[in-house]
N, C-alpha and C positions, 0 to 999 in steps of 0.2 A: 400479258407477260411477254413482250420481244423477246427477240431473243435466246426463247426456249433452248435450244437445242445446245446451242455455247455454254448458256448455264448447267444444263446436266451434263452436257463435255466437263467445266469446270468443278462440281460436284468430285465426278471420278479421278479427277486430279486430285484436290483434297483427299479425298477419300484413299490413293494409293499413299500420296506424303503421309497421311497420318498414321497409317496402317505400317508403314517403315519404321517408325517410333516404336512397336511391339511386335515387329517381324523381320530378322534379318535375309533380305533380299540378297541373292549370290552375287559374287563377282565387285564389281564396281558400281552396280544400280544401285547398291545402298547408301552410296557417298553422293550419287549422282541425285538421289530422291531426298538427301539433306538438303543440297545445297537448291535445288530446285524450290524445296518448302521456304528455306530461307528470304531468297528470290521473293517469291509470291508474297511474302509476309510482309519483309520490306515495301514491295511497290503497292500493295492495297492500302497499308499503313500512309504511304503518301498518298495516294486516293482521295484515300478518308480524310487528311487535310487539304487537298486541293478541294476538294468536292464540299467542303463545309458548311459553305454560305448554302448552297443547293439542297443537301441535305435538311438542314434545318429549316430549307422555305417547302419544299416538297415532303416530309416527315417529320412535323410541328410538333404534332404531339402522341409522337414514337422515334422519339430520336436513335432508340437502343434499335429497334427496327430497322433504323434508316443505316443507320453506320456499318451494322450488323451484315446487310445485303451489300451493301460497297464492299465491305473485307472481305467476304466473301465470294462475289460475281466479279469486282472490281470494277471495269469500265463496261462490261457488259449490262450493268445496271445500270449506273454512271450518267452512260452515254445517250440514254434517253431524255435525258436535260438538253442534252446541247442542241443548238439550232442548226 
């Protein structure tokens, strides 16, 4: 598993975005930790389709697996495809 360290870095990302959604954060973090989720969501969602053909030749048959770790690691996962 490359990588390790970026992925639990990105873990704790998710993990504060989501936690925003049921905890108002002071001041302007809280608008700051919307828009940031926003962000993430958007560019893994394109990820997930630039990454497609990949996904599907490297997680055949675990697709929900395969997309699942792109949305969520994004090019941290990704990126081990690439030459």
């Amino acid at each position: 598993m490359p990588n390790t360290v970026g992925k639990i870095m990105m873990l704790l990302v998710w993990a504060v975005v989501i936690a925003n959604i049921w905890i108002d954060f002071p001041g302007p973090l809280d608008s700051w930790l919307g828009w940031i989720g926003a962000l993430l969501v958007a560019a893994h969602l394109i990820e997930c389709a630039v990454f497609s053909a990949k996904i599907r030749q490297h997680h055949a048959g675990e697709l929900a697996l395969g997309y699942g770790a792109v949305f969520l690691f994004g090019i941290l996962h990704a990126g081990q495809w690439q030459e």
